[in-house]
N, C-alpha and C positions, 0 to 999 in steps of 0.2 A: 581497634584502629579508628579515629575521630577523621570524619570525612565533611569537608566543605557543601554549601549548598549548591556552588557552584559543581563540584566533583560528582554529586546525587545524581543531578540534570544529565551531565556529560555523559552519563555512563550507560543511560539510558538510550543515547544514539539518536539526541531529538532531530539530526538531520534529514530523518527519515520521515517525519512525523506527517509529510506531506501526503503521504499514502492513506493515513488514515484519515485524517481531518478532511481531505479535499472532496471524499463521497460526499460527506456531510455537506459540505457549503454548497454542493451540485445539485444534490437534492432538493434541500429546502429551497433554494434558487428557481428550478422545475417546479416544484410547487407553488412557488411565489406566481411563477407566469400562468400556470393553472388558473388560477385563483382570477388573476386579472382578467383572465377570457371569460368569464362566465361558467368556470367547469365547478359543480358543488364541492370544493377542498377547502377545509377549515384548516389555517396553520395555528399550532401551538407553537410560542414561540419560546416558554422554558421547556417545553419536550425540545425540542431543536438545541437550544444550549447542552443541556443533559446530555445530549445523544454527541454533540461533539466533542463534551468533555468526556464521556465512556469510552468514545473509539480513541481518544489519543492515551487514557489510561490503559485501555489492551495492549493496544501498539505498544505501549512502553516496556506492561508488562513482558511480550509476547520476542520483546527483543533481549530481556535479560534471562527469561529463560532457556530462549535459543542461544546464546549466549553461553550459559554456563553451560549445555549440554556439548557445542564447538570446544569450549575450553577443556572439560572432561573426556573428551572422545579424542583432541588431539587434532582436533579440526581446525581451531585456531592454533598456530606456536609463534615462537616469536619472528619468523619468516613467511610469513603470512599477510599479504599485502593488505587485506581488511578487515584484519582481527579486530580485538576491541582490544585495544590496548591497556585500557587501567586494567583489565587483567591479569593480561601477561606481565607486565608491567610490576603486577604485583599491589598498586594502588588500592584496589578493592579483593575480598578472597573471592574463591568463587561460590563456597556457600553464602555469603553476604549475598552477594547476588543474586541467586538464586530465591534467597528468602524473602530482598526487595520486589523481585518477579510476582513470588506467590501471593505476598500484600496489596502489591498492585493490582492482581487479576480478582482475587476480594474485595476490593474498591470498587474494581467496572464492574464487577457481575453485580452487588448489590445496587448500583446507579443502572443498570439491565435491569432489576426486579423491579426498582422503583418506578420505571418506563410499562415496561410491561404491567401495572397495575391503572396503568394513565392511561396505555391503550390499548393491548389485547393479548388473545396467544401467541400470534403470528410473532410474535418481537420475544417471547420466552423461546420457541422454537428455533429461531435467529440468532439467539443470542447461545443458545446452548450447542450452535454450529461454533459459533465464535468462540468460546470458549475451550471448544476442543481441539480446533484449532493452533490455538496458541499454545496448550498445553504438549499436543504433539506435532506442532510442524516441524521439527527438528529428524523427524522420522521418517517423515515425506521425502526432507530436504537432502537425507539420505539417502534417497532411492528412486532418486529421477521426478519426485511428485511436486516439490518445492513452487517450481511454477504455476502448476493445476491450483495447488494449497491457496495460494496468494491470489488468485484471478477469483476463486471463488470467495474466498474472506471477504480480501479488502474490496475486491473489484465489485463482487454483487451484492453481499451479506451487507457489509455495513451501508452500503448505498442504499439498498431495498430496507432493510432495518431503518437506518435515521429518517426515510422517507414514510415507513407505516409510525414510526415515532412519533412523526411530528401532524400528519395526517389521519391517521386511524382507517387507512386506507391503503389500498394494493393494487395492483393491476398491471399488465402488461407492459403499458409503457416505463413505469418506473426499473425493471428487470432489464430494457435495452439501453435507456437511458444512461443505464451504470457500465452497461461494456466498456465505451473508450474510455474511460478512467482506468477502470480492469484492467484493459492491455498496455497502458501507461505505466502505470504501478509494477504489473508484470516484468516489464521491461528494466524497473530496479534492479529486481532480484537477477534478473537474466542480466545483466551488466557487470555486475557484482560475481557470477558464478565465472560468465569468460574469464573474466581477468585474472580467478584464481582457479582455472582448469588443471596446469600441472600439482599445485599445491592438492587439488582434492583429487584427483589421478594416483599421487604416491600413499595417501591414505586408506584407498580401497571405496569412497563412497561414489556414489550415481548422481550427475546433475544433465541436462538438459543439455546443457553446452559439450559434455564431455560426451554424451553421446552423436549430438550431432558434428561433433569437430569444430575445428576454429570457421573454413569454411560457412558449415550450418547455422551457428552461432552468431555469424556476422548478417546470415540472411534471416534468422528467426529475428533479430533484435530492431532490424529494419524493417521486417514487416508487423510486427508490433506496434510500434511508433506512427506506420503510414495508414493501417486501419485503423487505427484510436480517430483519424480525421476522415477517413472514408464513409465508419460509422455515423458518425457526427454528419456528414454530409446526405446520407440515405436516410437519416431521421426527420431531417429536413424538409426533403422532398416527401417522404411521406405525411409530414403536415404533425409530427409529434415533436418537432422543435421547432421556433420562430427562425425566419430568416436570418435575421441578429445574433443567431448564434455559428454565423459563414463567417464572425470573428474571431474564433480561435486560429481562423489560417494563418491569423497575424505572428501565431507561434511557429508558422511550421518551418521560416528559415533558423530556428534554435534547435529541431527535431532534426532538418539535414545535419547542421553543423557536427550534434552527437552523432547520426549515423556515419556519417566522414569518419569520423572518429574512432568509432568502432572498429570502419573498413582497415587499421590501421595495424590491428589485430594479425601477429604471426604467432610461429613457433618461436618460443623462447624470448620472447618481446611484450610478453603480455604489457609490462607498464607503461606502454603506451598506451590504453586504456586506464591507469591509476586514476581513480574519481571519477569517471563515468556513471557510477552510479546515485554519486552526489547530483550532480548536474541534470541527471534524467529526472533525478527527485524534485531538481527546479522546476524541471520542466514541466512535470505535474501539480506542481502549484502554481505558476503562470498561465496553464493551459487550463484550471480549473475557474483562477480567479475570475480571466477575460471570459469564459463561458459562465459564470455566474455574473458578473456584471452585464454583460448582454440580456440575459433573465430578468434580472430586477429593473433596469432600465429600459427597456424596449418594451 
């Protein structure tokens, strides 16, 4: 079956891609304000490219083989509010996909080793979290772990990875630095599980939302979103981000507006949350960008 280049892109789910890339631009951003203080950080700035072309290659991978694991388990069907549809669909098979996944996660991991020869172990070690990861988060995402999966991947790993990437360097503040992105990003997936709680209810599998109920669900996904700025506010005050970055608050009537949204959330109504998960993905790319441009500019 001859598939378009447009069809390739799609299926990979690049709407999401904000999860991945936006550590990266956070990072090197944090570094960049380093740098300007007088703190000893050298940026490389094709490590930095590399490291964002890697995590959006994962990401991509990491989505077609979750992917075809939903579709073979029956997790995705065709009543399924946020399936991947060229699947069911029938557009792509799902071992195609699957074999796209595998080629892709051989792309990142070998742009991984080539990083890691640029700058140390720490980023082999990182990177062999990432890659298993990807490989089995469909496992996790099975058994309540999905969230944990995701906070530590995307939230730390690739923030702390693109930051020793691009630095050759480690330290504590790069680790806290990368939370509120974490809890942002987390907040995807946690938008994405509410919405299809009965759907993953009649299959038998364990998500976060399903155990805390629609209730829980509505208050995990808001307290997500209000620490991702609280954090950001306590880094502040502790003098490990410049005052200039008290501009992400510019985001925060976008983060009510989703949580309203949320609050909207019944029994048997889920689609009143349909795209939520889209929209949170905005959010973390608007909330990354303005916190990086506050970084390079101030």
């Amino acid at each position: 079956m001859r598939h378009t280049l447009k069809e390739w892109i799609l299926v990979t789910r690049p709407w999401s891609f904000p999860a991945s890339v936006t550590p990266v631009i956070v990072s090197l951003s944090f570094a960049f304000y380093q740098s300007k203080n007088n703190i000893a950080i050298d940026i490389n700035w094709l490590n930095a490219a590399l490291a964002f072309l890697g995590a959006l290659i994962f990401h991509a991978a990491g989505n077609l083989i979750s992917d075809y694991y939903d579709f073979i388990n029956k997790v995705d069907r065709k009543e399924s509010y946020g399936s991947n549809r060229m699947v069911i669909d029938g557009i792509f098979e799902a071992k195609t996909v699957l074999k796209y996944g595998l080629a892709l996660l051989i792309l990142g991991s070998a742009i991984g080793f080539y990083l890691y020869f640029r700058s140390g172990i720490y980023l082999l070690l990182i990177g062999l979290v990432g890659v298993l990861g990807t490989l089995f988060y469909y496992k996790g995402k099975y058994n309540a772990l999905g969230d944990f999966v995701i906070f530590i991947v995307f939230g730390l790993m690739v923030g702390v990875g693109a930051y020793y990437a691009i630095t050759s360097t480690i330290g504590c503040e790069i680790w806290l630095v990368s939370v509120p992105l974490g809890l942002l990003i987390t907040a995807i997936l946690h938008a994405n599980n509410s919405r299809d709680i009965m759907h993953d209810k009649a299959i038998g599998i364990k998500t976060p939302a399903i155990i805390f109920g629609i209730r829980g669900s509505k208050i995990e996904y808001a307290l997500l979103l209000i620490f991702s700025y609280i954090v950001v506010i306590v880094l502040i005050f502790l003098k490990i981000l410049p005052y200039a970055n008290f501009s992400v608050l510019l985001t925060l009537p976008l983060a009510i507006k989703h949580i309203v949204q949320m609050n909207k959330l019944a029994e048997n109504s889920h689609e009143v949350i349909f795209g939520l998960d889209a929209k949170t993905a905005q959010l973390v790319l608007l909330f990354a960008v303005v916190w990086s441009i506050s970084n390079f500019i101030f």
